[in-house]
N, C-alpha and C positions, 0 to 999 in steps of 0.2 A: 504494500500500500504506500501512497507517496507520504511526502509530510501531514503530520498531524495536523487536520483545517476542521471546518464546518462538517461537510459532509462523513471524513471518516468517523467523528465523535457519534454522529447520529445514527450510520451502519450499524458501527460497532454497538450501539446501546438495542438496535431490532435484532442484532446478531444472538442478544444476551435473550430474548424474546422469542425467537425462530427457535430458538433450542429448546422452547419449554412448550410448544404448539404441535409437536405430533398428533395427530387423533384428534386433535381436541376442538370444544366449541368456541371461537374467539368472540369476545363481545370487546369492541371497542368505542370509546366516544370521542365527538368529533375534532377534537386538537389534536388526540394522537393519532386518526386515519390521516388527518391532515401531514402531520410527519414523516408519516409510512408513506403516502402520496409522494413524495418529496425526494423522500430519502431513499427507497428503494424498490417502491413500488409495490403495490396488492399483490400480485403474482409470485411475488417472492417469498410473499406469508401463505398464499393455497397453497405453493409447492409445497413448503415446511410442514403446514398442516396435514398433506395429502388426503389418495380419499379422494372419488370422483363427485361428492356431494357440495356445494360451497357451506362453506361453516363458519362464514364471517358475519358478525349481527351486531346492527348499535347499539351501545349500552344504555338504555331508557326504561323507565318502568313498563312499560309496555310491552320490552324484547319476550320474545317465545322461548321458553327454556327446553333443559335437553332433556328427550328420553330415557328409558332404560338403554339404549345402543348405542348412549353418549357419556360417557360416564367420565368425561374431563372438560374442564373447563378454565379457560382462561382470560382475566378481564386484564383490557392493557386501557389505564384512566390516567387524562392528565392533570386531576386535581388533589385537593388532600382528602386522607380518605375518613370522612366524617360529614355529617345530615344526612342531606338527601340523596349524598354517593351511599352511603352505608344504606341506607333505607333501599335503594334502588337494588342493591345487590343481596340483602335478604328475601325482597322480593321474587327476583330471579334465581338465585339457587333454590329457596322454600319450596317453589313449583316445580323443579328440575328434583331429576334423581342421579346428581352428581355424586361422585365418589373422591373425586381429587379435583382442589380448585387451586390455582395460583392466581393470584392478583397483584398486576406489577402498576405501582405509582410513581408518576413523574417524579413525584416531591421528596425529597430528602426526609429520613426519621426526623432531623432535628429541626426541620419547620413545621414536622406534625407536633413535636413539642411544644414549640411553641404556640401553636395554635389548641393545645389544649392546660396554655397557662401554666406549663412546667418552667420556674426561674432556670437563667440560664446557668447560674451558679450550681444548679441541683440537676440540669440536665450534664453539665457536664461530669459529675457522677456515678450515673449510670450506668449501670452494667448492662449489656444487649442491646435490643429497640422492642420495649415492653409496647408500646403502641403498634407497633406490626407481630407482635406478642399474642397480646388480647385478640385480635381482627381474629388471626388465624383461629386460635378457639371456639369463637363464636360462627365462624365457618365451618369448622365441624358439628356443631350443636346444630345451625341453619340444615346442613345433610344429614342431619339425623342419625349420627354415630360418631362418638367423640374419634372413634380409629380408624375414619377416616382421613384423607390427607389435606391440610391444605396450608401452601405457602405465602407469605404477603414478604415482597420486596420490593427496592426501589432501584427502576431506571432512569435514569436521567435523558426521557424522548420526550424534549421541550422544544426545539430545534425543528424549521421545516426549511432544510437550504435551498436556495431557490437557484443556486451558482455558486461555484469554489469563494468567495468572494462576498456570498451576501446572503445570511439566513432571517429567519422570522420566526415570533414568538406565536405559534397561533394561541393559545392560553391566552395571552395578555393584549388578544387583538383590539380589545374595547380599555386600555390604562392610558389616561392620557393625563397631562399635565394641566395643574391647577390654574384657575384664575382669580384675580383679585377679589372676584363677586364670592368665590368659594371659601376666602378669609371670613366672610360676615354669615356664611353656614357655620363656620367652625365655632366662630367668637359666639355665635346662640345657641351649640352645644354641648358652651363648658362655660356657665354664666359666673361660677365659682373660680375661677382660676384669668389669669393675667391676660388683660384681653392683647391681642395679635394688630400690630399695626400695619402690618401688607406681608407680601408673601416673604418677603425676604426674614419674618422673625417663623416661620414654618416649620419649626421641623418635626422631626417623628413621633412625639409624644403627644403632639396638637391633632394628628392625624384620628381618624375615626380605625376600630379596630381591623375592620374588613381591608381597609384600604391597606393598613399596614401588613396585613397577611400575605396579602396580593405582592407588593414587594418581598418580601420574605420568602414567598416560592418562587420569584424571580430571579432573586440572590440565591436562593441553592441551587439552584439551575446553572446561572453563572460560573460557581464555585465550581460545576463538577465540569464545564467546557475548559477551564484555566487547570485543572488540573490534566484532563485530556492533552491539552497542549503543552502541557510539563512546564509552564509560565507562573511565575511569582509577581502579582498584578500589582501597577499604581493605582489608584483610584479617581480620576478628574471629573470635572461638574460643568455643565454649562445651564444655570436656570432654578430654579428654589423645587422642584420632583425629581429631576436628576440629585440635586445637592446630597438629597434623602436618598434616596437608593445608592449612589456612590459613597454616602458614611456608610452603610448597613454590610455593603458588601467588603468596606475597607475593615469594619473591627467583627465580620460573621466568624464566631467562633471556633466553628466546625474546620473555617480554612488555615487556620495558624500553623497545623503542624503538615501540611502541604507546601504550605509558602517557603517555611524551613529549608526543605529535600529540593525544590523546584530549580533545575538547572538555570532554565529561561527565564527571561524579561520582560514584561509585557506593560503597557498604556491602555488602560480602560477609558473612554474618555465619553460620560452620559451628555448627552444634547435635550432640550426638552423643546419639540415639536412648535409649543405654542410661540416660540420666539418670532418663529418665521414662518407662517401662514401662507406668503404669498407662492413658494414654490409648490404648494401642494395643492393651492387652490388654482393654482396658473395652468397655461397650455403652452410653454415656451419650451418643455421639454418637446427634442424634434427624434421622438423615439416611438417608433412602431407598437413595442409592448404595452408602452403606456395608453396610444388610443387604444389598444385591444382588449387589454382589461377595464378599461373606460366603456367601453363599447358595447362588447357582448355578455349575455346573463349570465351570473353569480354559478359557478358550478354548485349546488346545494351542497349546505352543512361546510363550506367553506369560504373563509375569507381571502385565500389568493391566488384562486384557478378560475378558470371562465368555463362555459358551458358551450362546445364546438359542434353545430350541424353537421350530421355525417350522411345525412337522407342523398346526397349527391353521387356517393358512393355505390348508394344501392338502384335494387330495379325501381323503386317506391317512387310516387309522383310528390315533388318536395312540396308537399300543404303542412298546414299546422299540425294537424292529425295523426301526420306521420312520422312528425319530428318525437314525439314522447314512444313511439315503438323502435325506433333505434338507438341505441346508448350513445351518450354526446362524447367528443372529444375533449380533449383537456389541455393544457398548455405544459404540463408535467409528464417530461419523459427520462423517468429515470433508469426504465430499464433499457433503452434504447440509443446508443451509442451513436448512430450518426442524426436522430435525432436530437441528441441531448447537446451536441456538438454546436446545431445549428444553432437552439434556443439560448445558447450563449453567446453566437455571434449576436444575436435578435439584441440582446441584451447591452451589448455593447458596442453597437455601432447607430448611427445616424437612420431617421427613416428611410430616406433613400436608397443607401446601402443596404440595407437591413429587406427591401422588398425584392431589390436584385440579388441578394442570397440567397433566398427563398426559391428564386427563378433557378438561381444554378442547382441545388439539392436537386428541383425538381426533373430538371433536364436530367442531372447526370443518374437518379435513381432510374427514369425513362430507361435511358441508355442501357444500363445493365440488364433489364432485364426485357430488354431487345423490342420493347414497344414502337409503334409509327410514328416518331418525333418531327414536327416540324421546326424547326430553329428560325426562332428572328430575333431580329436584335434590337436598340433601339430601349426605347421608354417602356416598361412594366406594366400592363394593365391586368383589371384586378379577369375581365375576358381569359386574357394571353393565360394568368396561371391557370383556370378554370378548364383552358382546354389541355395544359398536361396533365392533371390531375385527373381529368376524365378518361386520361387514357388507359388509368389505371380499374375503372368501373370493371364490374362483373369477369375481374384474371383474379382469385382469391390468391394465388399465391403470393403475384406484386403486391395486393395488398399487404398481405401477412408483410410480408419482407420490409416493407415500408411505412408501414400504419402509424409510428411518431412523426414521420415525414407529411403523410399524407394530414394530419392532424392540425400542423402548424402549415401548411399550405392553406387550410382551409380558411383556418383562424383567420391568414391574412385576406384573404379574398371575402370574407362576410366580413370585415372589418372595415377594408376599402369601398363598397358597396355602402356600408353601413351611412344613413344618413347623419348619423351620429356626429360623424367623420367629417364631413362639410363644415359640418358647423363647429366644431372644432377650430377652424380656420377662422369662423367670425370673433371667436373671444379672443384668439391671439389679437386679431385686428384690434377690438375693443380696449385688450388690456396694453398694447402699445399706447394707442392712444390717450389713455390713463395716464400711462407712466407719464408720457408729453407733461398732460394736463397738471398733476400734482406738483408738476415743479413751477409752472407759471400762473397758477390761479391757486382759488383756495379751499377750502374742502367743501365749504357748499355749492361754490358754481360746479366741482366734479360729480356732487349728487343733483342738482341742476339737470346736470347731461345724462345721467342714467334714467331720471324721471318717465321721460315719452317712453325708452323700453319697459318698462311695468305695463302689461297687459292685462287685461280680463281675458277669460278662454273664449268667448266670443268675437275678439277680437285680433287672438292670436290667428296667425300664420306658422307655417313648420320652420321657419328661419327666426319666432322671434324665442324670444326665454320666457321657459316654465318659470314656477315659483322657485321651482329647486337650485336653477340654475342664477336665478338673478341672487341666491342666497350666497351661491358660491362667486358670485361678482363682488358685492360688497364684501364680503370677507376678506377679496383679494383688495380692493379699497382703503379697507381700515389697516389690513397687516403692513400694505406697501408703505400706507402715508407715514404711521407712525401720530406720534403724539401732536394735536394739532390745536389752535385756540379756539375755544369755543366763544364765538358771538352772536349777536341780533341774527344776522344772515343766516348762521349756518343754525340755528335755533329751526328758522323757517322751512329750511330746505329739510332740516330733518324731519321735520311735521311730515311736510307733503311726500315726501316719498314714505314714509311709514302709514302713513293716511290710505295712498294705494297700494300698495303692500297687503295692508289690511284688508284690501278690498278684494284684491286679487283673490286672495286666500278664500274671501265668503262665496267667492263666486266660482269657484271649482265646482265640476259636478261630481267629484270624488273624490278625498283625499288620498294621496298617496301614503304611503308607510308612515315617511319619515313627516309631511304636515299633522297627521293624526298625532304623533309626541309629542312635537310643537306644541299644537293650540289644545291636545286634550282631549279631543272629539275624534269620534270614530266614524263618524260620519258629515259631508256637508250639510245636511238639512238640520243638524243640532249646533253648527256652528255659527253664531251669531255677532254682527259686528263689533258688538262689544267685547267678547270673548277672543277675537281674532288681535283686537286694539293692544288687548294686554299681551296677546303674548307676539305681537310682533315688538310691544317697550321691551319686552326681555330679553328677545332678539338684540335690540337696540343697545343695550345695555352690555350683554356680551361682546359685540363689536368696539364697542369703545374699549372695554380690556383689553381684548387684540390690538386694538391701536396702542394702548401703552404698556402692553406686555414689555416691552424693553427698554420701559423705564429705568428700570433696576440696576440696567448694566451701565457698567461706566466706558466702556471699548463699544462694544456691539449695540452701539445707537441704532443704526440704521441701516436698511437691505436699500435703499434707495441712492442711487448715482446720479446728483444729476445732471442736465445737457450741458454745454456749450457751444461756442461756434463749429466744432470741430466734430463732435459726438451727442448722439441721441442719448436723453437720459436711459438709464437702464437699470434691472435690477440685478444686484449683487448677492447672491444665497449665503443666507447666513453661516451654512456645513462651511462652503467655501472660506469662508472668511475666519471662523477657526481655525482650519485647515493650515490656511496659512499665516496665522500667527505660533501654529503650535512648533511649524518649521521656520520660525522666521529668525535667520543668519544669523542674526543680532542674537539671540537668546534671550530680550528681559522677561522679567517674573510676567508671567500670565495676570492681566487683572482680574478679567473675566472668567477663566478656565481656573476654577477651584481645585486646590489639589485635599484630599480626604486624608487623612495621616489614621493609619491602623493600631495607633495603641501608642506608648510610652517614648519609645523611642523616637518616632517621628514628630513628637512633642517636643522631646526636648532638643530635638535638631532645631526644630524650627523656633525655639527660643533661644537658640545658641547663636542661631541667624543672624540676629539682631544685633548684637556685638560681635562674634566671629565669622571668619570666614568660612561657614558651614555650606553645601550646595545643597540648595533645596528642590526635592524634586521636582521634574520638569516633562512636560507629556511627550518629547519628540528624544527623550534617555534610551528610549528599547527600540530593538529591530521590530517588534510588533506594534501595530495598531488596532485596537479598537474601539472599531465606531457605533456608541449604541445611541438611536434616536427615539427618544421615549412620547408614543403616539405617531409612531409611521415613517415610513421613507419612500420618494418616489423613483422609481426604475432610474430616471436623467440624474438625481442628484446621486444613487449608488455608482451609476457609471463614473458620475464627476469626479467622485472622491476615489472610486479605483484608480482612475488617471493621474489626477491630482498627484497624491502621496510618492508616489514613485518618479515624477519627475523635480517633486522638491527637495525631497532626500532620499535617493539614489539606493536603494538595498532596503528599504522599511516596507515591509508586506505589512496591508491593511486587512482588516476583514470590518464589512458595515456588517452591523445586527441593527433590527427594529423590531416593533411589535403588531408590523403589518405593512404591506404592499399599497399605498396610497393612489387613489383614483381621484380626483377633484371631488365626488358626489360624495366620498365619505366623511371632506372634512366638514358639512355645517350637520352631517349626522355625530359624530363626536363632540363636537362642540354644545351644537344645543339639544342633542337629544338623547343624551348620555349621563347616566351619575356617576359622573366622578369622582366623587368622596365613597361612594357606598358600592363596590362592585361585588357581582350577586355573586358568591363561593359556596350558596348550597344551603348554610344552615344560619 
């Protein structure tokens, strides 16, 4: 296997997995199929399993348990195991006539400790892991004979790598970083103790308990990828959520005598999402992937695959009807070598590029397998791939031979079709424009100019913007402008566009998903203008914290560049601008880029500082990088900082981690339609 990265840690954790799966019934739930999706693929857990039956089931109170002719069972969960995980699986064994269960949990024993209130002084005495102790007992008592078998262990399959380069939390697809309005939930939850004056006095003791568990299986997750990589971690902060997660994981007790033996070197360095809105809400990324998963449907039960029509494939006539009788494609090909090759070109090059790749696979798979190829050359149309791809219809074995190929052929072709895709092109339009406008007017004439797009549906056209969409406008608005003066003007401006807003929203004749969160109503006929009013102020309210989210910092004011005679204003990504300050020649002390110090020692370095000349550590000391951005990262900004890192200091391998693959449509569903203090963990 090559150097220890992303993907071998997460093999190697199914490998641990596959070995306990013969015969048996697997029940999994949706973060770790997600993984397996990723990391090695379904086919490699039925082989393990064998058996011409499929024995793969989601883990939910509703799953159908096994026979007498199943008498093994195995649940692979990525939470901790306690409420409604435990309740769900006495369910399911109770109704089963299993004889041997294994249950393998993401989460480390000593975050089940801690989430069941053991000090960490008393957990660190411990003999065993009495918490996966108990389970197992009570899994024999659930089977109904104490001598039968069953094991509870922990793997650490947190991890969905999406590229050597860049993995994902699906567990923590919904963790996103706090806003100022979420200080004034805290300070009404703890009317007894010292009230909080903005996010920067935050830290983990102020946090509600759920929230802080959630980190806590974040960080034994962590712990066990830095151990996989034989690395002894810095711990850096950009933002008051990162701050907290990078103390937790600098003094987690479990890692100290890792840290010790650990050959390697390594830079953790947390970024928190909300700093910089505008890349996630923007369409400036010129990356194929990104409109794809922008584009086509959610593959169910996950956050970072799309759902690929494959009806084109077959004899079927491509209607609606026929697409749910065929199994959709996926953009995950892990078991498939010169697919998996391409979707990392996809990943790493320009649209353009990126669709004439696509063109060559297709060709040269043609060619092998001696199909009627026509060759032309010239501009890519989404036609041109549609007819190599058909040439592959109704020959099963080209298929078989090519079916990751034919998969992301498709992907491309219903993507560039897609009308999605179009318009696509009008918000870059719009948000160039934007950037013009914030540097030479003032923030109300820019909501001014957004006003006439605000539609009612009777008035829209296919070219103007839903609700959803003009939400991810303003977002991109307030992230870009940054902190701005409020006066008379922009008092008024902000009336009238919230006024129809408001209006838009009553005059739906159906909520979508994510309006029903919003305003509370499950349907339009109970949603009334008053009821729309308030929750488009809360809206409003939200946005202003994204405007002054980077209050805080004293370095990273602003994502905003702007024009002069010479160059169009433009925006500058905040990852970026980390990036390079963490390489920057000069070396001074990071002001923004917090460093987390693990215990006594890095204490008293850093008060030695102060009179001696002690060196304090610094994020660009290791040949490793890592980049965690907490609440998301987009395809363009992973590429960026692949690129980045390597040309500013020459031998430093990066790895990004996030807590999810960013679409524009996700971020005003995080934002406003998400709690963020309280994430559901079950019980």
């Amino acid at each position: 296997m090559s150097a220890p990265g992303v993907l071998s840690f997460t093999q190697q954790g199914w490998e641990q997995v596959l070995a306990k799966v013969k015969r048996a019934l697997v029940y999994l739930d949706a973060a770790c199929a997600e993984s397996l999706h990723w990391g090695c693929g379904a086919s490699r857990l039925l082989e393990a399993v064998g058996g011409p039956a499929c024995h793969l089931r989601e883990f939910e109170p509703a799953a159908v348990g096994g026979g007498a002719e199943q008498p093994k069972a195995v649940f692979v969960l990525s939470c901790l195991l306690k409420g409604r995980t435990v309740e769900t699986l006495r369910e399911i064994v109770g109704r089963s006539r299993f004889q041997y269960c294994v249950v393998v949990t993401a989460v480390s024993h000593a975050a089940h400790l801690t989430a069941n209130h053991v000090p960490a002084a008393a957990a660190a005495e411990l003999e065993g892991q009495p918490v996966f102790e108990q389970l197992e007992e009570k899994l024999c008592e659930w089977m109904g004979n104490m001598n039968y078998t069953a094991e509870v262990l922990h793997v650490p399959l947190w991890l969905a790598p999406v590229a050597p380069h860049l993995a994902l939390t699906p567990a923590f697809a919904s963790l996103f970083p706090l806003l100022p309005r979420d200080v004034h939930l805290l300070n009404r939850a703890r009317p007894d103790k010292r009230r909080l004056g903005s996010l920067s006095e935050v830290d983990a003791a102020a946090l509600p308990r759920e929230l802080l568990l959630q980190i806590r299986c974040l960080v034994s997750g962590l712990s066990s990828l830095c151990e996989h990589l034989g690395v002894r971690e810095e711990c850096f902060a950009v933002g008051s959520l990162s701050r907290i997660i990078a103390a937790d994981l600098a003094s987690y007790a479990p890692a100290k005598n890792r840290r010790k033996t650990a050959a390697g070197r390594a830079s953790v360095v947390f970024v928190d999402r909300t700093l910089d809105l505008t890349g996630a809400a923007g369409h400036h990324g010129d990356n194929l992937v990104e409109k794809i998963i922008s584009v086509l449907p959610q593959l169910p039960g996950h956050t970072n695959d799309v759902m690929v029509n494959m009806v084109e494939l077959t004899a079927l006539q491509n209607e609606e009807k026929n697409q749910s009788m065929i199994a959709p494609g996926c953009l995950a090909q892990s078991s498939d070598t010169a697919a998996k090759a391409l979707w990392e070109a996809l990943l790493s090059t320009k649209h353009k590029e990126a669709v004439m790749e696509v063109r060559r696979h297709l060709v040269e798979a043609a060619s092998r397998e001696n199909l009627p190829i026509k060759m032309s050359m010239g501009r890519v149309t989404p036609g041109q791939l549609m007819s190599y791809i058909q040439l592959f219809k109704n020959n099963l074995k080209a298929i078989v031979n090519h079916c990751g190929l034919l998969q992301l052929g498709l992907a491309t072709v219903q993507t560039l079709k897609h009308p999605q895709t179009a318009k696509w092109d009008n918000f870059l339009a719009f948000e160039r424009l934007l950037l013009q406008s914030i540097g030479e007017s003032t923030m109300s004439v820019v909501l001014n100019q957004l006003l006439p797009m605000i539609k009612p549906l009777n008035q829209r056209t296919k070219d103007d913007y839903s609700p959803e969409e003009l939400l991810i406008l303003l977002i991109y608005v307030y992230s870009v402008s940054g902190e701005f003066t409020v006066d008379k003007d922009l008092g008024e401006a902000d009336e009238k566009v919230k006024e129809a807003l408001a209006r838009v929203f009553c005059e739906e004749s159906e909520l979508s998903p994510l309006l029903q969160k919003i305003t509370g109503c499950d349907s339009s006929i109970k949603l009334t203008f008053h009821k729309s009013k308030i929750a488009v102020d809360e809206l409003f309210a939200s946005l202003r914290d994204i405007a002054g989210a980077r209050n805080l910092m004293k370095q990273f004011k602003s994502v905003y560049v702007p024009g002069n005679h010479t160059h169009q204003a433009s925006y500058k990504p905040l990852l970026k601008q980390v990036v390079e300050e963490i390489f920057n020649p000069e070396r001074p002390d990071p002001v923004d880029i917090e460093h987390m110090s693990s215990g006594l020692t890095d204490l008293l370095k850093t008060g030695f500082s102060m009179f001696m000349k002690v060196s304090r550590p610094h994020p660009s000391d290791h040949p490793l990088l890592i980049l965690f951005v907490v609440g998301g990262v987009t395809v363009s900004e992973a590429k960026m900082l692949k690129d980045l890192v390597p040309s500013l200091k020459p031998g430093t391998q990066v790895i990004v981690l996030s807590t999810r693959l960013l679409k524009p449509l996700n971020i005003p569903e995080l934002l406003f339609a998400t709690d963020r203090l309280h994430p559901d963990l079950g019980f």
